[in-house]
C-alpha positions in Angstrom: 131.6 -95.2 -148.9 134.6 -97.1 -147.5 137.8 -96.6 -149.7 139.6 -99.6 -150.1 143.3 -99.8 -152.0 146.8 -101.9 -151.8 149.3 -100.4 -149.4 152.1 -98.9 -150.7 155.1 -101.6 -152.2 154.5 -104.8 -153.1 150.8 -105.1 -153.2 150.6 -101.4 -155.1 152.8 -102.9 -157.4 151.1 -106.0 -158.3 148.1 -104.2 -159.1 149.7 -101.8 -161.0 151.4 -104.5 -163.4 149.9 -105.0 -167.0 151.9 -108.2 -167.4 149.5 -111.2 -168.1 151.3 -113.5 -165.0 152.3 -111.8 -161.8 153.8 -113.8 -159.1 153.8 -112.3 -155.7 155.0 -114.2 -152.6 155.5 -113.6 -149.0 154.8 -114.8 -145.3 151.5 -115.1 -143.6 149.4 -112.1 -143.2 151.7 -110.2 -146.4 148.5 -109.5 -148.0 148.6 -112.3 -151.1 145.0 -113.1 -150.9 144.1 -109.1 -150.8 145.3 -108.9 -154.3 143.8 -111.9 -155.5 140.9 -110.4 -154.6 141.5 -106.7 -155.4 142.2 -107.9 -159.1 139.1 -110.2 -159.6 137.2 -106.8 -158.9 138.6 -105.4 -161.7 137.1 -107.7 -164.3 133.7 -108.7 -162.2 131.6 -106.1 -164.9 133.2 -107.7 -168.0 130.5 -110.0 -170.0 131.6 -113.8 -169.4 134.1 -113.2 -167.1 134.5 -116.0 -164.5 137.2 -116.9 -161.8 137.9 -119.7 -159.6 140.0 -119.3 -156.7 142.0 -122.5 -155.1 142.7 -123.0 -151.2 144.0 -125.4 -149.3 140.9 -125.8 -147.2 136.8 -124.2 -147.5 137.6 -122.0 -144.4 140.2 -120.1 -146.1 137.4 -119.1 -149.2 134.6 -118.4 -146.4 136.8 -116.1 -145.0 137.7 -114.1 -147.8 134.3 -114.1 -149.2 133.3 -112.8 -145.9 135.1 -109.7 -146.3 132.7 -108.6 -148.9 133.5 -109.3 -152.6 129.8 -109.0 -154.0 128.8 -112.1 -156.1 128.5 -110.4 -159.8 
């Protein structure tokens, strides 16, 4: 099985907080949409949990789907 977890900083840190908002910014490739992702993992086994994720364009979603996030 293929361990997958945030890299040490920032995204470790996000993922760690139990705040209810979290904003995280940074440039292109800083690992945003990782988190996004990493964090709707966390709640995909909770009864009527649900998420939508916004992007600029359809290619962006594809690609992140892609990686692997399992549909619940």
């Amino acid at each position: 099985m293929i361990e997958i977890r945030a890299q040490p900083g920032p995204q470790h840190q996000f993922l760690e907080s139990t705040a209810d908002i979290v904003l995280y910014g940074g440039t292109t490739g800083s690992g945003k949409s990782f988190c996004k992702l990493m964090e709707l993992t966390r709640h995909t086994n909770h009864k009527g949990f649900g998420a939508v994720i916004f992007r600029h364009t359809s290619v962006q979603v594809h690609m992140k789907v892609a990686c692997g996030i399992p549909p619940n």
